[in-house]
N, C-alpha and C positions, 0 to 999 in steps of 0.2 A: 484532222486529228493533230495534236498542239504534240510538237518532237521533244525529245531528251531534254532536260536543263541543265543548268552549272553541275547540280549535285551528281548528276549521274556521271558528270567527264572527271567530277574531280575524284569522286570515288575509284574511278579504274585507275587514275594517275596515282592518286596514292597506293592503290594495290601491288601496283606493277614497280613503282618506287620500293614498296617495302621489300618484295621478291626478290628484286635483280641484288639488296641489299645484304637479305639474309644468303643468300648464290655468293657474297663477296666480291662481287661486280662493282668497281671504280664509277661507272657511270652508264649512264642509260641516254640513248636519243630519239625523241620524238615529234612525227613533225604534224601540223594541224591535217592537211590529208588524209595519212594514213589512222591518226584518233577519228577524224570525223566520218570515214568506211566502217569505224569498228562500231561506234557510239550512235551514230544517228546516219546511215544510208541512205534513208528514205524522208529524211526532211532536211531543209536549209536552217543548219544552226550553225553555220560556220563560227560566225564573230560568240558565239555564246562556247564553242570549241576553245577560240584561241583567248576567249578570257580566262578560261581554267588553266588552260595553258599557262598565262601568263601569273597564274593567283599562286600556284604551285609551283615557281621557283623561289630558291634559296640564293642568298649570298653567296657567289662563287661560280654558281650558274650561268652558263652562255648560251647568247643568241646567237644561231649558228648561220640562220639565215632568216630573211624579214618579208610580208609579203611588199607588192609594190604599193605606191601609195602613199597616204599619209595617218591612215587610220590605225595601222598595227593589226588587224585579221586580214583574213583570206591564207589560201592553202599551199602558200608557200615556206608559212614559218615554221622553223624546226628549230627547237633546243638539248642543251647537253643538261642533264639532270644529272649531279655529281650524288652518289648516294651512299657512297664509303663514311662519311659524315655526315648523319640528318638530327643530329641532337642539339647541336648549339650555334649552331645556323640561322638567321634572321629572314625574314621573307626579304627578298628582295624588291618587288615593290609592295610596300609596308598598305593597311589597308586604311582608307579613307579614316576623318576623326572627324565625330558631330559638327553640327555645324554649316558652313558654306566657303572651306576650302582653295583657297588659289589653284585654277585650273590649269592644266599643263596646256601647249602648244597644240599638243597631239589628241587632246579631250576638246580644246576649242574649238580645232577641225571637223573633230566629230559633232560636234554640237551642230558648225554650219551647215553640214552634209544632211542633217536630218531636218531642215528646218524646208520650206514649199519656198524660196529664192534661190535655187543655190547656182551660185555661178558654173560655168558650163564645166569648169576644171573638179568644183565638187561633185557633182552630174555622174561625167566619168568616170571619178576614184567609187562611188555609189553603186554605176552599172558594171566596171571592172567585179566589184567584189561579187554581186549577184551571178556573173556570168562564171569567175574563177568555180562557185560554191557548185556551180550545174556542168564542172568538167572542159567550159571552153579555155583553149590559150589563148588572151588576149594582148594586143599590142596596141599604144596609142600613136596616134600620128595627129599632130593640131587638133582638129575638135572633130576626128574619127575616131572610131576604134572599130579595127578588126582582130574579127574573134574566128576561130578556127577549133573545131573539132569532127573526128571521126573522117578526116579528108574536107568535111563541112564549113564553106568562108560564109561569114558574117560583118555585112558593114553596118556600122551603127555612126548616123550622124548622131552625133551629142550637142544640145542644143540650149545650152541654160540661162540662167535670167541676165537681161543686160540691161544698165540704162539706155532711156531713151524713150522711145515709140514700141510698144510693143507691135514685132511683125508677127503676120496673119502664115497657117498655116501652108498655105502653096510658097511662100517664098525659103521657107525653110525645107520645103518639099525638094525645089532647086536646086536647094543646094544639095541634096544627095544624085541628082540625075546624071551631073557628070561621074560620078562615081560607078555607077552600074555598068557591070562588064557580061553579062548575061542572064539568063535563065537559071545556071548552077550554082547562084550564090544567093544569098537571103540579104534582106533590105531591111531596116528599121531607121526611125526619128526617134530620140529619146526627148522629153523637155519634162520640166515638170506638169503634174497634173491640172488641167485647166478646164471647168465646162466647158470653154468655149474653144478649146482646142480638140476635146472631144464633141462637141454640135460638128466642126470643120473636117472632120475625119469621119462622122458618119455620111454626111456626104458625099464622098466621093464612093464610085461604084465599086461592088464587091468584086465584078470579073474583074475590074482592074487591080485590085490588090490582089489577087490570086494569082493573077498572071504577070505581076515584077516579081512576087513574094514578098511584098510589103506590108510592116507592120506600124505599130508605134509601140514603146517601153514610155513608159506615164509613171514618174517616181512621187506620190505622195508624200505629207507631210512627216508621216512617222518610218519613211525611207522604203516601202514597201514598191517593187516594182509589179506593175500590170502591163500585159501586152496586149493589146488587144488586136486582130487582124480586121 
């Protein structure tokens, strides 16, 4: 079942804009977490959260805090929505004009991050925001990242394209082995999607991924992550 859209986040922002307004409230703060509990709980629409977010400030308007990253979503961002004045106010970022546009730095990024190469730092910033959207707190360490929720560690080798020789499955496997510290933590391989990275992972036996807790996270072309155990 396909979750919330823009219209429906931009619609409560401006409800709740016009309230705290007619209340004579200076300003209102809201951060993409707490919108995206109220708007859509039950499906991953974060970046489609902090785009309304973002479509609905005004000139004078602060970012009060950003998520990590280089994309601009995930559920750490929070704004000051000044609302004492909303009449002659300009959007703050103004919206696209026909045409084909000179891209920002920050839309570039995006662009690489959705594309089936992305180098292992795009990889990251990708499974970062997947994992922020489902409540983990994540940390990067070089081409790790552990994710921790509920008491729950999570290591994730991230593994994205590089020049050269492509390597085969087991050597990337390797690399996460010195990392496992037992039974009480979850294991995953991120790279992007490859048949033939999933042929090399149906191979290997099921007891044995049950028994490290081993997955793979597989980031397709249109940025969607699959885990498969």
């Amino acid at each position: 079942m396909k979750g919330p859209g823009i219209k429906e986040y931009i619609n409560y922002l401006q409800e709740i804009k016009f309230k705290a307004h007619q209340e004579g409230k200076q300003y209102i703060e809201i951060s993409s977490r707490d919108l995206h509990n109220i708007i859509s709980p039950e499906h991953a629409t974060m970046p489609t959260c902090c785009q309304a977010i973002y479509k609905l400030m005004l000139e004078g308007d602060e970012i009060i805090d950003t998520p990590r990253g280089q994309t601009g979503f995930g559920s750490r961002l929070k704004v000051r929505y000044y609302v004492d004045h909303l009449e002659n106010r300009n959007n703050l970022f103004p919206a696209k004009k026909r045409g084909r546009p000179t891209k920002t730095e920050e839309e570039k990024k995006r662009a690489r991050m959705m594309k089936i190469n992305r180098t292992t730092d795009d990889l990251k910033e990708l499974i970062t925001l997947w994992l922020e959207e489902r409540g983990w707190t994540v940390e990067s360490q070089n081409s790790f990242l552990r994710a921790i929720k509920d008491d729950q560690l999570w290591i994730i080798s991230v593994q994205g394209s590089q020049r050269g020789r492509k390597q085969k499955l087991p050597v990337k496997i390797n690399h996460i082995l010195s990392e496992m510290i037992g039974e009480e933590a979850l294991y995953s391989i991120a790279f992007n999607d490859s048949l033939s990275y999933r042929r090399q992972w149906n191979e290997y036996p099921k007891v044995l991924k049950d028994k490290l807790n081993f997955s793979v996270l597989l980031a397709d072309k249109n940025g969607k992550i699959n885990q498969i155990h």
